[in-house]
SESELO-732979 format. One record per atom (N, C-alpha, C): x, y, z. Coordinates in steps of 0.2 Angstrom, whole numbers, plus 5000, padded with zeros to 4 digits. Layout:
SESELO-732979
XYZ;...
This chain:
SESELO-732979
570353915309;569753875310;569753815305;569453755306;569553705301;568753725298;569053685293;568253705290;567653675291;567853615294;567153575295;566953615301;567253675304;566753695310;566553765306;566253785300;566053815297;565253775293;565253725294;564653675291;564053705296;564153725302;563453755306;563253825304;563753855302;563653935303;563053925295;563253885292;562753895284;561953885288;561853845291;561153855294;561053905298;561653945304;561453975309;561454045305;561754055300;561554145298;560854145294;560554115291;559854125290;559254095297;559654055301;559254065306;559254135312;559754165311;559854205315;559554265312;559454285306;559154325302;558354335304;558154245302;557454255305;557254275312;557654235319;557554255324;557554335327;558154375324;558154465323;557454475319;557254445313;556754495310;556154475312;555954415314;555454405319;555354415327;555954435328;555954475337;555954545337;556354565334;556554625334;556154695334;555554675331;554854705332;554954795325;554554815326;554554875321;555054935319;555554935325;556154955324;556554925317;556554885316;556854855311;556554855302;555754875302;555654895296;555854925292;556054975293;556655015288;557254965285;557654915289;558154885286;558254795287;557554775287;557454715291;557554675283;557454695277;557354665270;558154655272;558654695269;559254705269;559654645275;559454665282;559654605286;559654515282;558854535281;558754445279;559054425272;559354485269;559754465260;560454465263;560454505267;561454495268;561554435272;561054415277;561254335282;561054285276;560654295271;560754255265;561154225260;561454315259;562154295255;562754265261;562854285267;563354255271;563154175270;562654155272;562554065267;562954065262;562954075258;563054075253;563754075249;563954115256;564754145253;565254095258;564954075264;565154015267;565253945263;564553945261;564653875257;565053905252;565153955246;565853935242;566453915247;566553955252;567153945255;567453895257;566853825260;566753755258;566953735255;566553735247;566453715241;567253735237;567553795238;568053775236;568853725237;568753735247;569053685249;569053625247;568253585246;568353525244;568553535238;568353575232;568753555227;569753535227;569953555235;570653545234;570853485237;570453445238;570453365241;570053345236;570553255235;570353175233;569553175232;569353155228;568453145227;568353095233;568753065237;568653005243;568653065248;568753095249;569253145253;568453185254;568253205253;567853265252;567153275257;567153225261;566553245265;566853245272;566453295274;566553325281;566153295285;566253295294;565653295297;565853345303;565253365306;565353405311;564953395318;565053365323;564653355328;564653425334;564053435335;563853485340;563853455345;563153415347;563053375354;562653345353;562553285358;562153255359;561453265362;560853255357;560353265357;559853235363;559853165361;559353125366;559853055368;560253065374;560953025374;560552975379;560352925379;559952865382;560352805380;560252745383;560452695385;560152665377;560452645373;560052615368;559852685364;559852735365;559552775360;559952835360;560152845354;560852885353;560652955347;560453025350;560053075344;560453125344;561053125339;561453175339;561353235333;561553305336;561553355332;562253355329;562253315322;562753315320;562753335311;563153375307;563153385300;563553345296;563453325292;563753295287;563653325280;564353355276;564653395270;564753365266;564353315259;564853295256;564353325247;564653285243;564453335235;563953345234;563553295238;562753305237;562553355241;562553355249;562353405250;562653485250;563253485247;563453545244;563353555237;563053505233;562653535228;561953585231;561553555235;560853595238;560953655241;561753625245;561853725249;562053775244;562453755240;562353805235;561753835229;561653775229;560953795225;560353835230;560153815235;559653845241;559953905241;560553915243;560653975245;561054035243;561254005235;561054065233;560654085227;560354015225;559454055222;559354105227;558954055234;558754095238;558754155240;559654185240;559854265240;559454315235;559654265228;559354305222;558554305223;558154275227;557454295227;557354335234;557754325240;557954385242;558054445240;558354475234;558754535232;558154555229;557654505223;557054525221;556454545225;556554515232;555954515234;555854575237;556354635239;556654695239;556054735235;556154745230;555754765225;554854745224;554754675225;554354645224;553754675232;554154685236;553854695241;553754765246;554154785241;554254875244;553554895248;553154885245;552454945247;552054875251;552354825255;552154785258;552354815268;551754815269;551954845278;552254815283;552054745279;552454665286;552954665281;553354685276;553854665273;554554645277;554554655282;555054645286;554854575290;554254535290;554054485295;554054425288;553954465281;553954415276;554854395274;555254445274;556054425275;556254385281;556054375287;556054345294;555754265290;555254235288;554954195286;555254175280;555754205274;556054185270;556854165275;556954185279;557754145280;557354095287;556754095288;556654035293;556653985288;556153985282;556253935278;556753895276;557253955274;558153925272;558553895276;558353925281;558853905289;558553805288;558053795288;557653765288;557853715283;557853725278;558053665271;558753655271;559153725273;559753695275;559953635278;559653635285;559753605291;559453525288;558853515284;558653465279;559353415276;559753465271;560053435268;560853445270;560953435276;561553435280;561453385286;561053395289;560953315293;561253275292;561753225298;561953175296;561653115297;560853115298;560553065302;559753085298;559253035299;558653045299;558253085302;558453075308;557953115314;558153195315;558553195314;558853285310;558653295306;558553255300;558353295293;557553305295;557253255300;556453275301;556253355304;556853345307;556853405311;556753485307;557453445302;557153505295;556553505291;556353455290;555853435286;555253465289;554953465294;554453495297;554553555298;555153595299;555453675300;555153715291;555353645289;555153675279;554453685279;554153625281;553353635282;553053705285;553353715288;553053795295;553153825289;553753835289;554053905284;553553905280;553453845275;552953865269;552253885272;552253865277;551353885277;551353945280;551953955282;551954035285;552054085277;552254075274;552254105265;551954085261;551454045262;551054025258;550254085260;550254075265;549554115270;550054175271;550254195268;550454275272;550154315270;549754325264;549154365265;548554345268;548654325275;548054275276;547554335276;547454395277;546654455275;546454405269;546654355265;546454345257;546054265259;545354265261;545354195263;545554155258;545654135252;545854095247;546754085248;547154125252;547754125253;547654085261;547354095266;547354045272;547053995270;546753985264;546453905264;547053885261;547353905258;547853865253;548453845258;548453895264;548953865266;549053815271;548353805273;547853755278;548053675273;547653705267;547853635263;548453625262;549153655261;549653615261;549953595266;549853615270;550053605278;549753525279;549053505278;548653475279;549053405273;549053435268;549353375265;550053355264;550453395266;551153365268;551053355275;550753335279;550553305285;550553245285;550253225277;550053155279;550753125274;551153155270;551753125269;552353115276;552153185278;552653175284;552653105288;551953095289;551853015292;552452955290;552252965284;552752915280;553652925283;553652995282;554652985285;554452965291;553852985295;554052975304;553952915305;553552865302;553452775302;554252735297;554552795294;555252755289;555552765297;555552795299;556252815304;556252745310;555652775311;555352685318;555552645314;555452635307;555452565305;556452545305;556752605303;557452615304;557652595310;557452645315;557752625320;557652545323;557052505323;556952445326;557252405323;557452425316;557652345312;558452385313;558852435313;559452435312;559952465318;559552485322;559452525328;559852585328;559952605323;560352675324;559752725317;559752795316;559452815310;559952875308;560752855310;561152895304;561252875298;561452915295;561552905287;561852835284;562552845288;562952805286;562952725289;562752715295;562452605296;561952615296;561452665293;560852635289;560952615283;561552645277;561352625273;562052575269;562452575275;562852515276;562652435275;562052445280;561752385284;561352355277;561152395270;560552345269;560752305266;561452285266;561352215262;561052135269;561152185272;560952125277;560452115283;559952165278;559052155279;558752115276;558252105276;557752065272;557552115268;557452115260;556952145257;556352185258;555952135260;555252155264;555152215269;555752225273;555852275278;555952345274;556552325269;556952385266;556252395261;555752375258;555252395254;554652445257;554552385264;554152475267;554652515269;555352525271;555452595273;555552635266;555752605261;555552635255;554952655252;554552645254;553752665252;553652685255;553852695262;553552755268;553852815266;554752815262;554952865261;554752895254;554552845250;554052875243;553452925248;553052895251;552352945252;552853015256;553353015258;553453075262;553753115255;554153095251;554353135245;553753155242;553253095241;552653145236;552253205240;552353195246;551953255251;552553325249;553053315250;553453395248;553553395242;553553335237;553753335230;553153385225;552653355229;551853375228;551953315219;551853245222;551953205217;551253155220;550853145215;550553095214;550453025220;549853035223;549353065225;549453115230;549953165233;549853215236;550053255233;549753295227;549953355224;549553395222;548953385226;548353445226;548553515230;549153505234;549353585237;549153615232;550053605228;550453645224;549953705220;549553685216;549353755213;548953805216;548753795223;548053835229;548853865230;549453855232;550053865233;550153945231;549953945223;550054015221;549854065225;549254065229;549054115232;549554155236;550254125240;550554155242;551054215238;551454265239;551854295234;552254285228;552354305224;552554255217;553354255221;553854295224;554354275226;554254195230;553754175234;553854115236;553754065233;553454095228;553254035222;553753995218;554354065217;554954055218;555453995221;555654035227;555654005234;555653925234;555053905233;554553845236;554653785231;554453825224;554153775219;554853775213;555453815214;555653795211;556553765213;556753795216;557453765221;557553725227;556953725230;557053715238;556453655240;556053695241;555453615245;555253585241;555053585234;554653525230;555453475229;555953515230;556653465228;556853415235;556353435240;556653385246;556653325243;556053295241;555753235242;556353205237;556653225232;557053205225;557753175230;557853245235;558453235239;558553165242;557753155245;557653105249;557853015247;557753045241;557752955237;558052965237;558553005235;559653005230;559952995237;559553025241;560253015249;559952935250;559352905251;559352835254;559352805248;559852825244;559852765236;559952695239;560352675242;560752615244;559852565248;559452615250;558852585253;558452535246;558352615241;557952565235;558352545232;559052545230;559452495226;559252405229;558952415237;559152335240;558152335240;557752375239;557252375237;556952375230;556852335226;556552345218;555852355219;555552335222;554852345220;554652425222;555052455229;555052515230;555252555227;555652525223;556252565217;555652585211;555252515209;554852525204;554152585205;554052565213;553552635214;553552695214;554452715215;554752785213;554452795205;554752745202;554552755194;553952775193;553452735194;552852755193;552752815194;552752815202;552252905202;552752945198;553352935198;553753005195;553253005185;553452955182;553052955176;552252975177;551852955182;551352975182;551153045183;551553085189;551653135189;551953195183;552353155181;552453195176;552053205170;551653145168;551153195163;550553225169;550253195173;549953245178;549953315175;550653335180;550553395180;550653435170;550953375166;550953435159;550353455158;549953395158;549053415157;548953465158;549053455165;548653535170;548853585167;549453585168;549953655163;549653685159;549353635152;549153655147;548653695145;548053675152;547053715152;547353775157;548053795160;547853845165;547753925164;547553945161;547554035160;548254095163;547754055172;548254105178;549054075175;549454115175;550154125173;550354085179;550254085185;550554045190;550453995190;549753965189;549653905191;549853865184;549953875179;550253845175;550853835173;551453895178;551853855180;552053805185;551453795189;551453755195;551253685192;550853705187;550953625185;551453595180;552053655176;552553635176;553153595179;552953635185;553353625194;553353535193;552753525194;552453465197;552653405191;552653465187;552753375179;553753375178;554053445179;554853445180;554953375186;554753395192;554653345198;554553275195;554053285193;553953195190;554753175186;554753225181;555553195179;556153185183;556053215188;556753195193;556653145199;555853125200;555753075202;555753015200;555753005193;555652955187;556552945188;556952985186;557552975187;557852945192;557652975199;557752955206;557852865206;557152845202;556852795202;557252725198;557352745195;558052735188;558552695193;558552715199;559352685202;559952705200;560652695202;561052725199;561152735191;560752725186;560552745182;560452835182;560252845186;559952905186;559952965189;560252925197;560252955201;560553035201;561153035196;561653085193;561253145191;560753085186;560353155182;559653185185;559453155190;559053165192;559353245199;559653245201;560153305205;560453355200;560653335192;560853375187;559953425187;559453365184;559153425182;558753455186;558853435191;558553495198;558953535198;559453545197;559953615197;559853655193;559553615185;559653675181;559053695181;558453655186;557753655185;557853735189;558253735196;558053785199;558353855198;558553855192;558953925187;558453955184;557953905179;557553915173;557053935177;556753875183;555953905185;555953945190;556553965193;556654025197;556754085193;556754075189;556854145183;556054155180;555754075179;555154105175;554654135180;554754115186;554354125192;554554205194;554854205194;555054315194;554854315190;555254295182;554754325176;554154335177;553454285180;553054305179;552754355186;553054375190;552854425195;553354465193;553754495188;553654555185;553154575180;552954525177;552254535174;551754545176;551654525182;551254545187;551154605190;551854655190;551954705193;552054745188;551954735184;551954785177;550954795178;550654745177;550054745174;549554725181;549654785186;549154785192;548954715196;549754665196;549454615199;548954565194;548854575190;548254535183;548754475183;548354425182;548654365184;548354315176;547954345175;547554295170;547854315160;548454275158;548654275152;548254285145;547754295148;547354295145;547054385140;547554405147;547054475149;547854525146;548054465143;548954515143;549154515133;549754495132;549754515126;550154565124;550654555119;551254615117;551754635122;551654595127;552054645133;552854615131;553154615126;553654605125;553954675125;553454725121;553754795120;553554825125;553254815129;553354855136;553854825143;554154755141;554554745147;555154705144;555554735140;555954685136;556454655141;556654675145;557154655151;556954575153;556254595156;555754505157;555654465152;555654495145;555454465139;555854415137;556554435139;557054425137;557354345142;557254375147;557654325151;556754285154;556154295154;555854225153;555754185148;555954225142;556154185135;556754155135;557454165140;558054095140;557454065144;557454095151;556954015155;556453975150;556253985146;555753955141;555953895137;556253935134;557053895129;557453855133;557753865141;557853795142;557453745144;556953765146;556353705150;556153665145;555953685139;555753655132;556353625129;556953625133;557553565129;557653605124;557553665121;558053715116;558853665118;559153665110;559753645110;560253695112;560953665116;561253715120;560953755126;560653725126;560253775135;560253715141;560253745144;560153685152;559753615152;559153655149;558653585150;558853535145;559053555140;559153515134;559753465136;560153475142;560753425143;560453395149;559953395151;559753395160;559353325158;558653355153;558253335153;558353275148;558653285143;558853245137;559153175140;559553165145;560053125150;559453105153;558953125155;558453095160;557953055155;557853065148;557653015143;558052955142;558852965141;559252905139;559252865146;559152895151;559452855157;558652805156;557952835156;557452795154;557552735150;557652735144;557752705141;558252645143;558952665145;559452635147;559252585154;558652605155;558252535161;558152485157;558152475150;558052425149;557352355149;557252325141;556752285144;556152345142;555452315142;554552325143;554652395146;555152385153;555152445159;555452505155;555852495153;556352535149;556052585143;555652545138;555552585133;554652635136;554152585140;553652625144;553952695146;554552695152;554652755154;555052805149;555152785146;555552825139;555152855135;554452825134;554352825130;553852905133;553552875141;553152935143;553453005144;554452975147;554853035147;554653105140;554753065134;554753095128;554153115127;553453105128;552753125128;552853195131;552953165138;553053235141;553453295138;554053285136;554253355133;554053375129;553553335123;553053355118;552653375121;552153385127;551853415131;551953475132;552653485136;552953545139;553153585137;553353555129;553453615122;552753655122;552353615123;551753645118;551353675124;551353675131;551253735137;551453765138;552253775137;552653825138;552653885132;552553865127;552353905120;551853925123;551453905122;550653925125;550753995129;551353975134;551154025140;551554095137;552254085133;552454135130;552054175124;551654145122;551154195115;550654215119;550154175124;549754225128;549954265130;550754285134;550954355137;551354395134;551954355130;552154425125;552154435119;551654385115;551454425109;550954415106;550754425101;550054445098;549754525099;549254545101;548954605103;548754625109;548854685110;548754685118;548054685120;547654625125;547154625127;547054645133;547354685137;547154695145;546854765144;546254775149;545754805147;545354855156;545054905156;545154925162;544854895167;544754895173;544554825178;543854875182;543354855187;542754885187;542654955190;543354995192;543555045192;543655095189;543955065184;543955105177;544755115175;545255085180;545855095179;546255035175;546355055169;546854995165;547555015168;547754945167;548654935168;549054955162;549554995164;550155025162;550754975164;550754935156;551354875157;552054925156;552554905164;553354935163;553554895163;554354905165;554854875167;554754865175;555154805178;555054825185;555854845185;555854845193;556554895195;557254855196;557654875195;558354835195;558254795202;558054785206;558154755212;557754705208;557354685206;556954645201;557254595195;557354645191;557854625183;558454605184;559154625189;559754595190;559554525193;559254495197;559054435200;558854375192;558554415189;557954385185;558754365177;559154415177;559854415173;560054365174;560354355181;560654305183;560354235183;559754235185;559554165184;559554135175;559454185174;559154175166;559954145162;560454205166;561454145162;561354095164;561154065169;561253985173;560653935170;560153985167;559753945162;560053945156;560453955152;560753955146;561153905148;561953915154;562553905155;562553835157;562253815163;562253795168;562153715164;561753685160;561953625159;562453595154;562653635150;563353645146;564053635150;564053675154;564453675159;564553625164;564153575167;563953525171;564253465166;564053475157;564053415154;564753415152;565053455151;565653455149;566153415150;566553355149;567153285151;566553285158;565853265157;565353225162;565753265169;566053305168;566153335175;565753335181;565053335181;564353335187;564253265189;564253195182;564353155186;564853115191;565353155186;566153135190;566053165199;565853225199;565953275205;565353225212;564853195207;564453145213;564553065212;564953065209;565152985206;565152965216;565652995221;565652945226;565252945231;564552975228;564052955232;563252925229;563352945223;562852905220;563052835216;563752835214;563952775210;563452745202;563652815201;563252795194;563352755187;562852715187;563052675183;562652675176;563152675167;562852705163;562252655160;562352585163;561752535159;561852525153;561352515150;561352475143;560652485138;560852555134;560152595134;560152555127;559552545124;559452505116;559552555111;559352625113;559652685110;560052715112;560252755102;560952785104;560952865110;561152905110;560952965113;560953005107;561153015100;560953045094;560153035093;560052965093;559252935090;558752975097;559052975104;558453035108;558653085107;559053105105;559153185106;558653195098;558653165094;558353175088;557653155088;557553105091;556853115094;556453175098;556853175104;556753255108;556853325103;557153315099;556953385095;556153365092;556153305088;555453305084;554853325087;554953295094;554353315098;554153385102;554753415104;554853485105;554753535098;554853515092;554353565088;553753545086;553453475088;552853475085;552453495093;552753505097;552353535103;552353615101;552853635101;552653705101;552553735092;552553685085;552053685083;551153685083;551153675087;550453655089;550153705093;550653725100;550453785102;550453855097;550753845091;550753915085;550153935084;549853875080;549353845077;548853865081;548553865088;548253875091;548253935095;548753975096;548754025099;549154075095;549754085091;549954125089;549754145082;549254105078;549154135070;548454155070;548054155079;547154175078;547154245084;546754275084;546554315090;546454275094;546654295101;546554255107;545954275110;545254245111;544854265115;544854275124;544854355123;545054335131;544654305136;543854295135;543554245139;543854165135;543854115140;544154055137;543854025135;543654005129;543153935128;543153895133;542453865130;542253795134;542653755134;542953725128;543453685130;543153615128;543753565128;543553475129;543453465134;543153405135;543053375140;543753355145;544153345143;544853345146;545253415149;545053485144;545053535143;544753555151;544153545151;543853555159;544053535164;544153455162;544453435169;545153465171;545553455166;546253515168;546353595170;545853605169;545653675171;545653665180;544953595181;544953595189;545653535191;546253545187;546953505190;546553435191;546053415184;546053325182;545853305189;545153375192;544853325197;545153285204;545753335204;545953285209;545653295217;545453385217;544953395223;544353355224;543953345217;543453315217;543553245220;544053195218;544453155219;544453145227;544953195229;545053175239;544353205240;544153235238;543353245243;542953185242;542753145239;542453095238;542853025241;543453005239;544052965243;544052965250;544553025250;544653045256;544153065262;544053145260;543553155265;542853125267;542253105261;541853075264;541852995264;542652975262;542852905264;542852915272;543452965273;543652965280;543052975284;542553025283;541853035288;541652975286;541452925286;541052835282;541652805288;542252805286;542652755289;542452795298;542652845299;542552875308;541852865309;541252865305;540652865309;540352775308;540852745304;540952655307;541152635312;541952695313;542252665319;542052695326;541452755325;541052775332;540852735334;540352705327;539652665329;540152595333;540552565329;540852505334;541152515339;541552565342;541552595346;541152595354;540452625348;539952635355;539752565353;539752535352;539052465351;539452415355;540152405351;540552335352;540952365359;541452405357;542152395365;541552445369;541252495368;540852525374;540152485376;540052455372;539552405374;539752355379;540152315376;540652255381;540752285389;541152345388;541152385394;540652385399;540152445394;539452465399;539152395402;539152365396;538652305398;538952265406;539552255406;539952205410;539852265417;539852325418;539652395422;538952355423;538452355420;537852355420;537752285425;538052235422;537952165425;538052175431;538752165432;538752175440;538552225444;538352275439;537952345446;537252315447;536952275443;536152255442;536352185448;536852135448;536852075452;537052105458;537552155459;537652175467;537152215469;536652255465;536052265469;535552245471;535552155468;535252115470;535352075476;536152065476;536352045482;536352075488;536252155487;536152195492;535552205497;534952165494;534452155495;534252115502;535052065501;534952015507;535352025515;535552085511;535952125518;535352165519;534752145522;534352225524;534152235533;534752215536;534852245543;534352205549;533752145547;533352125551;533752045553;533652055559;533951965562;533551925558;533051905560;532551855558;532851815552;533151885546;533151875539;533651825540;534551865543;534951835545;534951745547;534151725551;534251685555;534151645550;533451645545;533451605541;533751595537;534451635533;534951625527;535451565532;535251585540;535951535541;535651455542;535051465544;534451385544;534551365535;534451395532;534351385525;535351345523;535751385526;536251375523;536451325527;536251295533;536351235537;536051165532;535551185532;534951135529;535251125523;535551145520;535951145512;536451095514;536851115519;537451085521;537451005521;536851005527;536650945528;536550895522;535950905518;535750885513;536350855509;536950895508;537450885504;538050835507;537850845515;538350785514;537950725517;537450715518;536850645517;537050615508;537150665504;537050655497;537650605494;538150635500;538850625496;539050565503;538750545507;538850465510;538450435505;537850455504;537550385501;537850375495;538150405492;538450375486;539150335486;
């Protein structure tokens, strides 16, 4: 068998997986978990078999295609199910899918005493099936296909407790707001297809030296708003923390390797769109920098253990969208550290639903404390996930993240040192959150206390099906950017498809890296000072005035409620009223006129001779008059 006819099966065993656990009905509860983590690992174990292969071909050599059939085979319109294999998106299949396995293996454990637990493994391999199909398309109109498949999945695991109304709202709202980024990819595609007439990969992104700018600028900014809708980046990142409500394995799942990374995919695969766009290029930049302190902020007021990773989520995101943004400057490191992003935050993201399941689902850090001696196995390994995220030297982040500073800088120019300068804020930030969230849960005193029942939580270990998943992620948070940076092998291995280029940074990469330490100890000196050397009260203070706003995610609901929503009701009950007044008015009115003069004229039709004789005397005697009128003149 060639191997290019192995590129579908990586999609079809998580989608066959889902199909069985969502058809198959109650029979299969007993080993419906087990189905969806073995068709996971079968992904998994294909793509190395892949993945090896290419390592035995040329770096030109290396991408695959595989054609199925023809989709929508029209005169003019050409919609084919076809894959395309090359570094980039065999970096994502093996990162999706085998995090994914590994949150599979946990979710085993995690969901033991759950009754739908078999309908909740159906919905993690629809998802997979799903993000796969995303980052294997060879075309646009395929990836959408994935793109909106990733949508369902997430709202079906975000709302899976829907009995929890705070879990179906959240999952309404994210639905709702990557709806309105979807917009954006489905208006890029039209705009694709009229201006280049095809929306494969490859003579789209051939063709744009011989566009106009202007063209290639909105399809880049329709594909910026569709990134910030699954990015959950600035202005559409009010899902991401209602988002927690679903189970911490999805949290997993979601927030840290797969759907918040489409949008990142998105730019790095249409680079050649914003290299021929700069303005569109520049807009990448922004949100990714805005979003990135964004979310540290948030980070920094949240209590709930989740949701202050989710605002980590979001500020990680803005680094790799900041880099996206960079052009082939960046493109490199921006896919680097979304890999090592998805080792560490999928490690912390268990870590913290083993914490969770140690202390009766308590979610508030607040209420926690010391649990390092009751779960040293999680202590351990969300303390490497910790140590990488905060750029600790020799760890993942520190080589990910560090190269996402210099590339900043190496833009060069006012542009150059702003984004550098924000990049660097930020890690000072993310030290001092991430500290924050290790001394509220595993050290100081134990504060969790009985609940209105009377039964206090008994922190343990959770169960091997739990801790080997959380092992594993935790080496790949240590390993995984040392090994990548080594003779720049990661760049090398995407060199022919991002073509990265190293710029011309005004700093050395000694002078960031020595910056990036400074600032990562005065962050997580700061969080000491404030958390580690006082008793922690487990009600929270009041707080700063910034303090509050971060707490409610810096007002962003407040924000689209006021903007959005009763913008949108203001703008719809203006375009009623013009509606009814102006185009239904015109209408009625021009109805109204001639039903009013035809009934007038109906008048003279009223069935009597006489009337008749006179109209035809009257219409003679006109006649006459008028041509008397028109001789004498």
């Amino acid at each position: 068998m060639n191997t290019e006819n192995l590129i579908a099966l990586l999609v079809a065993a998580p989608l066959l997986g889902a199909a069985v656990l969502l058809c198959g009905g109650r029979r299969l509860d007993r080993v419906g978990h087990w189905i969806g983590t073995l068709l996971s690992a079968l992904s998994f174990v294909i793509g190395l078999v892949l993945f090896t292969d290419m390592l035995g071909k040329g770096a030109e050599e290396r991408s695959l295609h595989q054609h199925l059939f023809s989709w929508i085979p029209v005169e003019g319109f050409q919609a084919d199910v076809a894959f395309q294999l090359d570094q980039l998106s065999m970096t994502f299949v093996l990162l999706i899918s085998g995090v994914g396995t590994l949150i599979h293996l946990y979710s085993i454990g995690y969901m033991e005493h759950d009754e739908r637990r078999r309908r909740f493994f159906g919905y993690l391999n629809l998802f997979l099936a799903a993000m796969l199909l995303l980052v294997l398309a060879d075309n646009y109109l395929l990836l959408y296909v994935g793109w909106e498949g990733v949508g369902l999945a997430s709202y079906l695991l975000i709302g899976f407790w829907q009995h929890k109304p705070s879990a179906a709202t959240a999952a309404k709202k994210a639905f709702l707001v990557n709806r309105v980024g979807d917009m954006g990819l489905s208006i890029a595609i039209m705009l694709m297809f009229t201006t280049f007439g095809t929306f494969a990969f490859g003579p789209v992104l051939e063709s744009t030296g011989e566009t106009s700018e202007g063209k290639l600028t909105a399809i880049g900014l329709m594909l910026l708003l569709a990134a910030c809708g699954k990015s959950a980046q600035v202005p559409l990142q009010s899902w991401l923390g209602d988002a927690m409500e679903g189970p911490t394995p999805v949290s997993a799942l979601i927030h840290a390797a797969t759907m918040v990374t489409a949008g990142v995919y998105l730019i790095v695969r249409s680079g050649e769109i914003f290299n021929a766009a700069p303005d569109a290029q520049l807009a990448v930049t922004v949100v990714g920098a805005v979003t990135l302190l964004f979310g540290a902020i948030v980070g920094c007021a949240k209590d709930d253990i989740k949701k202050a990773l989710a605002g980590s989520t979001m500020s990680q995101i803005g680094y790799m969208i900041l880099a996206a943004g960079l052009g082939p400057i960046g493109y490199v490191f921006a896919i680097m550290h979304l890999v090592t992003h998805g080792f560490f935050k999928a490690g912390l993201f268990l870590g913290a639903g083993s914490v969770m399941h140690g202390m009766n689902d308590e979610v508030d850090m607040r209420k926690y404390g010391g649990l390092r001696k009751y779960m040293p196995v999680t202590f351990v390994t969300f303390g490497l996930g910790y140590l990488a995220i905060i750029g600790f030297p020799g760890l993942s982040g520190f080589f990910s993240k560090d190269k996402i500073i210099e590339a900043a800088f190496a833009k060069g120019g006012t542009e150059g040192w702003i984004l550098g300068s924000v990049a660097l804020l930020g890690a000072a930030i993310t030290a001092y959150y991430m500290t924050r969230v290790m001394l509220l849960t595993f050290f100081g005193e134990k504060r969790w206390q009985p609940d209105a029942d009377g039964n206090a939580p008994h922190p343990h270990e959770s169960p091997r099906s739990m801790t080997i998943p959380m092992i594993l992620l935790a080496v790949g948070s240590v390993f995984a950017g040392g090994f990548f940076s080594i003779g720049d092998r990661f760049m090398h291995w995407l060199e022919p498809v991002t073509h990265h280029d190293h710029g011309d940074s005004p700093l050395s990469a000694a002078t960031v890296t020595g910056a990036t330490m400074v600032v990562l100890v005065v962050g997580v000196t700061l969080a000491w000072f404030q958390y580690g050397r006082r008793p922690v009260p487990v009600v929270a203070p009041r707080g700063s005035l910034l303090t509050r706003a971060a707490r409610k995610d810096l007002l962003q609901d407040d924000f689209n409620h006021v903007v959005l929503v009763r913008g949108g009701e203001h703008l719809t009950r203006s375009l009623v009223y013009v509606d009814h007044t102006l185009v239904d008015g015109v209408v009625n009115g021009t109805a109204a006129s001639v039903g009013g003069l035809s009934g007038r004229l109906r008048k003279l039709q009223n069935g009597y001779a006489r009337s008749y004789a006179v109209s035809m005397f009257g219409g003679a005697a006109v006649l006459i008059v008028a041509t008397l009128l028109m001789r004498a003149v």
